[in-house]
C-alpha positions in Angstrom: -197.0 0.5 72.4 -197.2 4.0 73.9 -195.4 2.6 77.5 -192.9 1.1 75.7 -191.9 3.7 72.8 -189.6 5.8 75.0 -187.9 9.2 74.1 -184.8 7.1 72.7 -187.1 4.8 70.6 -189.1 7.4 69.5 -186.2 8.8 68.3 -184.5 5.9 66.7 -188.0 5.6 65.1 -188.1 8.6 63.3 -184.4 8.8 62.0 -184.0 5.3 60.9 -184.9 5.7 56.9 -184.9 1.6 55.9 -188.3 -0.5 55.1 -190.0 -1.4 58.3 -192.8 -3.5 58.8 -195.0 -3.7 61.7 -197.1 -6.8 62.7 -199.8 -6.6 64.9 -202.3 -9.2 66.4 -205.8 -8.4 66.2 -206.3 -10.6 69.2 -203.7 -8.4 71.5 -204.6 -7.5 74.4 -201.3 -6.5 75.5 -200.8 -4.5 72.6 -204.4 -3.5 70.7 -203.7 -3.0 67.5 -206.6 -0.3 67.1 -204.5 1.8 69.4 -201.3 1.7 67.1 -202.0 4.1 64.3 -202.8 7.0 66.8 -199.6 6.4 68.4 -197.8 6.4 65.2 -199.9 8.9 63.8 -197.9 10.8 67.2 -194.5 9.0 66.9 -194.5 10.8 63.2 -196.8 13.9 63.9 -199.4 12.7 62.1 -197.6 11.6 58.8 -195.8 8.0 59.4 -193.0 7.6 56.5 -194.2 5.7 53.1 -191.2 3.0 54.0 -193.2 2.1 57.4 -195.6 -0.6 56.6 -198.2 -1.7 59.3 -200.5 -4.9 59.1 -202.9 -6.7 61.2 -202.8 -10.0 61.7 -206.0 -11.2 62.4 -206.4 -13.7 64.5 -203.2 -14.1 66.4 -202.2 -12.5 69.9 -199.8 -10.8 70.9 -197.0 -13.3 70.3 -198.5 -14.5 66.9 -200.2 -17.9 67.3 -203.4 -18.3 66.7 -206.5 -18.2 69.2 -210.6 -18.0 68.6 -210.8 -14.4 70.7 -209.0 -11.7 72.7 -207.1 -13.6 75.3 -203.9 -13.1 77.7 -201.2 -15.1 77.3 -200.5 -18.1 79.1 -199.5 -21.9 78.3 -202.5 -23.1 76.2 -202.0 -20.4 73.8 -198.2 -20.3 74.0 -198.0 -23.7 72.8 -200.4 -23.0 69.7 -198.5 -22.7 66.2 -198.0 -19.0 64.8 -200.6 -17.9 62.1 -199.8 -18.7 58.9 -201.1 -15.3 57.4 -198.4 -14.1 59.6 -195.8 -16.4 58.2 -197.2 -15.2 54.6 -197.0 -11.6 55.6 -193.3 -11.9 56.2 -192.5 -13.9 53.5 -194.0 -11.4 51.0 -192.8 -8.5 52.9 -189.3 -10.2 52.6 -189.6 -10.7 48.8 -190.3 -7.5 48.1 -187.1 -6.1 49.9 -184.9 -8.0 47.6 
């Protein structure tokens, strides 16, 4: 995240004051979800905004389908179906909007 988050980003970050959520796979590689709250942590100065939500979602890379470990992407895992805790996630997330 911290290569992509540029100045303008960072900024749109910070000023935007609507619910967010951020999804994360816990098998990125790309983007490791154990670096993200640091880089938030900095994004924010150390105090991210109660309407920023973050979750992990366990066992799906980093474009949300499912795999047994830490992998980068290619076909096999391309073609798997996206997690179903993340599908859940969203859907609840979504609810609780309105």
């Amino acid at each position: 995240m911290s290569g992509i988050i540029g100045s303008f980003l960072r900024e749109a970050m910070q000023s935007v004051n609507l619910p967010r959520l951020l999804a994360y796979g816990g098998m990125d590689l790309q983007v490791p979800a154990d670096q993200n709250p640091g880089r938030l942590g900095e994004i924010f100065r150390g105090s991210p905004p109660d309407h920023l939500e973050t979750v992990i979602i366990t066992a799906a890379q980093h474009l949300f389908t499912i795999v047994d470990s830490p992998c980068r992407l290619d076909e096999v895992y391309l073609s798997r179906p996206l997690s179903d805790e993340l599908i859940d996630v969203l859907r609840s997330w979504l609810n609780a909007q309105g």
